[in-house]
C-alpha positions in Angstrom: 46.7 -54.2 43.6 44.5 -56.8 42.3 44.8 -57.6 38.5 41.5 -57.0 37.3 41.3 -53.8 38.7 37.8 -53.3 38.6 35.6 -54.5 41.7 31.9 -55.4 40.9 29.4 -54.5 43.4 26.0 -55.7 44.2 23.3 -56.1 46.9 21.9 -59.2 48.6 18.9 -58.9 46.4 20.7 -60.7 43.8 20.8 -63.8 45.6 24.7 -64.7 46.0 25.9 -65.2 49.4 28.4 -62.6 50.8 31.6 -65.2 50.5 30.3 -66.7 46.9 32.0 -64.6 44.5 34.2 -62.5 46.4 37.2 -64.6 45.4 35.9 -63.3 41.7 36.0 -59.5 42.9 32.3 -59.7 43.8 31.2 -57.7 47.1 27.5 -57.8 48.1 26.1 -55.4 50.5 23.2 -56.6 52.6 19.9 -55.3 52.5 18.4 -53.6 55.6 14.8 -54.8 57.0 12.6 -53.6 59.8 10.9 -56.6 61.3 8.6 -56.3 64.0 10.8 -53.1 64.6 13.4 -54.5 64.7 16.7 -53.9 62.3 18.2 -56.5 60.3 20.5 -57.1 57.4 19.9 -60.1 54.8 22.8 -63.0 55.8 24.6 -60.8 58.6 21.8 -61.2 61.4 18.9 -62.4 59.1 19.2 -66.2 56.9 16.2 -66.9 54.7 15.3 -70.1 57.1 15.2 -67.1 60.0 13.1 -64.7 57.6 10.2 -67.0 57.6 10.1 -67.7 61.0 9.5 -63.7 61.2 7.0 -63.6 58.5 5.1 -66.2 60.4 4.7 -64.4 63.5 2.3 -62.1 61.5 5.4 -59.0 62.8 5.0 -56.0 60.4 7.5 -56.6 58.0 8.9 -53.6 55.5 12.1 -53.5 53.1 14.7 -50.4 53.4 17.6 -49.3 51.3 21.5 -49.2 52.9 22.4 -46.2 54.2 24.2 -43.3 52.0 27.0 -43.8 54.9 27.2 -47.8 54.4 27.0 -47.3 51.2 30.2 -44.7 51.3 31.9 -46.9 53.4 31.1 -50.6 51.6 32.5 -48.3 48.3 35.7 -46.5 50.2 37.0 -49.9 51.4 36.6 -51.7 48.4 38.7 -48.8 46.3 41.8 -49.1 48.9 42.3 -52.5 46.9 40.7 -51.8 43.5 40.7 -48.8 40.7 36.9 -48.7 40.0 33.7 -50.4 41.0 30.9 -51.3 39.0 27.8 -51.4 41.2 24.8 -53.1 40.3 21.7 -52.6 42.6 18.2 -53.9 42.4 15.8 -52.7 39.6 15.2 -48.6 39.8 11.6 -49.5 39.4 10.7 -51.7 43.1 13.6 -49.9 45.2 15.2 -46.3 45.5 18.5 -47.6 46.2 19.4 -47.4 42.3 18.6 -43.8 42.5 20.3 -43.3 45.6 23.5 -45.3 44.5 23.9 -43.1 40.8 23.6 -39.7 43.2 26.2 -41.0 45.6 28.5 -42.1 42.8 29.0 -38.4 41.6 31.0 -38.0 45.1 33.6 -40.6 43.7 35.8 -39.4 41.0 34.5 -41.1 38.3 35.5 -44.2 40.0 31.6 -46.3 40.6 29.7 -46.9 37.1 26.4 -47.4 39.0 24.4 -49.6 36.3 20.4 -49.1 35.7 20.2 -52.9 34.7 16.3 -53.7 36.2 16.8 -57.0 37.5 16.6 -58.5 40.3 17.3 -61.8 42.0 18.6 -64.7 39.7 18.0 -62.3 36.9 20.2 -60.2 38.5 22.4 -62.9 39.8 22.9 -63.1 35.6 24.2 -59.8 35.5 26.9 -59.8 37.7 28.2 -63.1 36.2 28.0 -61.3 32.7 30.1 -57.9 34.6 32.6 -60.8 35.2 32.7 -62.2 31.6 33.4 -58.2 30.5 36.0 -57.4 33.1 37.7 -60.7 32.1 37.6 -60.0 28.5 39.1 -56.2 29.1 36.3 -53.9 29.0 36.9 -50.9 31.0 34.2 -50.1 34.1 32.1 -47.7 31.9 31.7 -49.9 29.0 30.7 -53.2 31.5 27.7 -50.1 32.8 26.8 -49.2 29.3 26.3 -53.1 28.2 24.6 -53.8 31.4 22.2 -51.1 31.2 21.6 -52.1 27.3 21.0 -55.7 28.0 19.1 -55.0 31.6 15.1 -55.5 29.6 16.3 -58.6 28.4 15.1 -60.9 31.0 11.8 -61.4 32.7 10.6 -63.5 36.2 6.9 -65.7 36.6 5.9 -66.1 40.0 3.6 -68.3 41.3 2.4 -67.2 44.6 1.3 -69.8 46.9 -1.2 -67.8 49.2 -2.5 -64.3 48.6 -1.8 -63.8 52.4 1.3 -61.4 52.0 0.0 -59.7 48.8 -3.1 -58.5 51.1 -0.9 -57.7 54.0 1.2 -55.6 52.1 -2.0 -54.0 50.1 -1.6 -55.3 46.5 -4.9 -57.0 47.0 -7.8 -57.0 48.8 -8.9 -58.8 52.2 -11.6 -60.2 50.1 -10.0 -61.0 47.1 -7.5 -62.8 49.2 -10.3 -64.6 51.1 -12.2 -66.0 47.7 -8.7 -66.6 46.4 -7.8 -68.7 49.3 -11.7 -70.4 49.2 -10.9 -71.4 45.4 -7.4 -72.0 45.8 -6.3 -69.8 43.4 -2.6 -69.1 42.8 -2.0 -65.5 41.4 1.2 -65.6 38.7 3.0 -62.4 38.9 5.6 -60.8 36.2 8.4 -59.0 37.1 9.6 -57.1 33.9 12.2 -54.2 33.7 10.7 -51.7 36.5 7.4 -53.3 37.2 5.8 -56.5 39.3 2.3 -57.2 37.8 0.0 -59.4 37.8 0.0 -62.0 35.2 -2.4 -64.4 35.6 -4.4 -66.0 38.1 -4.1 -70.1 38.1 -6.7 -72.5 39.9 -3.2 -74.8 41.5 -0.3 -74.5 41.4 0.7 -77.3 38.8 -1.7 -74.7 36.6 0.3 -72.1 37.4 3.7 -73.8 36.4 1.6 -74.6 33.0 0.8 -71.0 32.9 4.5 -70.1 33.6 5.9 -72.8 31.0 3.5 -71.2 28.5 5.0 -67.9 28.9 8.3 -68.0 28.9 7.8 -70.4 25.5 6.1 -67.0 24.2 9.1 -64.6 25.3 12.0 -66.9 23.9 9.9 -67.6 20.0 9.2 -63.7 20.3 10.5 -61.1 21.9 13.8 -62.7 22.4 14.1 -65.4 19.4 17.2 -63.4 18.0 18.8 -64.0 21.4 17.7 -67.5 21.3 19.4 -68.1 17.8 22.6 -66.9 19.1 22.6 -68.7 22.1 22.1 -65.9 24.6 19.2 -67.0 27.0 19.4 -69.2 29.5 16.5 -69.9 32.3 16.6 -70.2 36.2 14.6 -71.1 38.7 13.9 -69.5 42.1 11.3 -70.0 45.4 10.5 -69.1 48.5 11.3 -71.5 51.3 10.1 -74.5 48.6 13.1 -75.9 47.6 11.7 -79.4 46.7 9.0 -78.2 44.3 11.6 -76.4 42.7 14.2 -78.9 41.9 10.8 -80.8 40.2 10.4 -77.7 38.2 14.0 -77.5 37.0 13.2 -80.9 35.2 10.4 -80.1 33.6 11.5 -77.0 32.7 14.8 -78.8 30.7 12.1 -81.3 29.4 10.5 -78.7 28.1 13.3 -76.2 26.6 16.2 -78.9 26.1 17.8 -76.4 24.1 18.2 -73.2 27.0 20.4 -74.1 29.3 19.0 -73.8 32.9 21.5 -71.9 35.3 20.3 -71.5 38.8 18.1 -72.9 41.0 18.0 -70.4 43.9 15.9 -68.5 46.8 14.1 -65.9 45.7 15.6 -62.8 47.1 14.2 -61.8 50.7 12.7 -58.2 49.0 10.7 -59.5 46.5 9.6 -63.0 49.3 8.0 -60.7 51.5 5.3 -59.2 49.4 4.9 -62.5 48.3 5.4 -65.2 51.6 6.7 -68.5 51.2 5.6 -71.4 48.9 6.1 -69.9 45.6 7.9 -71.1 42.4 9.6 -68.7 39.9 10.9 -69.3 36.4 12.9 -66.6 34.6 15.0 -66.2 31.1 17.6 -63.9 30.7 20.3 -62.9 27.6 23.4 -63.8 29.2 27.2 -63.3 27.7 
């Protein structure tokens, strides 16, 4: 029996690789696309350099949810070693998978503590790091779900997407307002808070639409979450699509600009939120963390 007792679950949405964290007690089940109709599962048969290659082809891309039976199975193997699991899927609010997780739950004994925690990618990523902080410090399965689900609102994401390609493929805009968007360059900045991706802002470059995400993310930490600030509980992250350069320039000017908030991660953007979205686009997010 492993010491910690307590397994913490999550799906690739979250951004950290199957091996990663497992030595931690962190299992990650792998998110299911349909790709030109064809099945795949996020680092199993599908890597993120692979994903764009699809995306490019123009093939119909769309996300899915595991399986109740993979799901059942991912949780019954992981129990033959552990006492509980605490599952953390992607916000309730852009999948059904939370929804389906919590109802599947009820079939284990009080054993899975599915947590509502509406995050998703690094924010995510955040979360589970935090699970491991709780487990560590000897809070039972339920409490790490109850502090999870309390702290879930505290973060937010700004995207800046580079081409309004994907948002009119997938219907969130317009074939026109893509085509005057592309004329005038314009770089939509998106906001992914709690259940909801929004639009933001709309940017005329993308070095405007950093300034654009710099500004807000000043306005969340001296508002919203100043009291977290004081304490020391937000950091920031940074996360892309298939623009890895661009972002290791943001990370500096993001510690130029808040020297004070440390900046955690600088990783892909997960593959459910990249494909409404295509590649080329930055991401800056602050979180409360333990």
């Amino acid at each position: 029996m492993n010491n910690s007792k307590i397994a913490i679950t999550t799906d690739s949405n979250s951004g950290i690789a199957p091996e990663e964290w497992k030595s931690q007690g962190v299992f990650v089940l792998p998110m299911p696309f349909l790709i030109g109709g064809e099945p795949y599962l996020e680092n199993v048969n599908l890597t993120q350099d692979g994903f764009y290659k699809l995306l490019a082809t123009k093939a119909s891309v769309s996300t899915s949810q595991p399986s109740i039976g993979d799901l059942s199975e991912f949780w019954t193997e992981i129990l033959k070693d552990y006492d509980a699991i605490v599952h953390l899927p992607m916000s309730s609010g852009l999948s059904q998978s939370c929804a389906t997780a919590q109802n599947l739950a009820k079939d284990f004994n009080g054993k899975v503590f599915v947590a509502n925690n509406r995050r998703i990618s690094v924010t995510l990523k955040e979360s589970v790091a935090d699970a491991i902080k709780l487990r560590e410090s000897g809070k039972s399965a339920q409490e790490i779900q109850e502090y999870l689900e309390k702290t879930g609102s505290d973060s937010t994401i700004y995207i800046a997407v580079d081409t309004m390609t994907y948002l009119k493929r997938g219907g969130r805009v317009t074939a026109t307002a893509a085509m005057i968007g592309g004329i005038l360059k314009i770089k939509p900045v998106l906001q992914i808070r709690g259940d909801k991706l929004d639009k933001y802002a709309l940017a005329r470059s993308m070095q405007k639409a950093k300034e654009t995400m710099k500004a807000a993310i000043k306005k969340d930490l001296e508002t919203e979450f100043a009291e977290y600030v004081q304490k020391g509980e937000m950091c920031i992250s940074v996360a892309h699509t298939q623009n890895a350069a661009e972002a290791e320039i943001f990370c500096k000017e993001l510690q130029q600009a808040f020297p004070n908030i440390p900046l955690r991660y600088c990783d892909p953007l997960s593959l459910s939120v990249s494909c409404h979205i295509g590649p080329g686009a930055l991401a800056v997010t602050c979180s409360r963390v333990l």
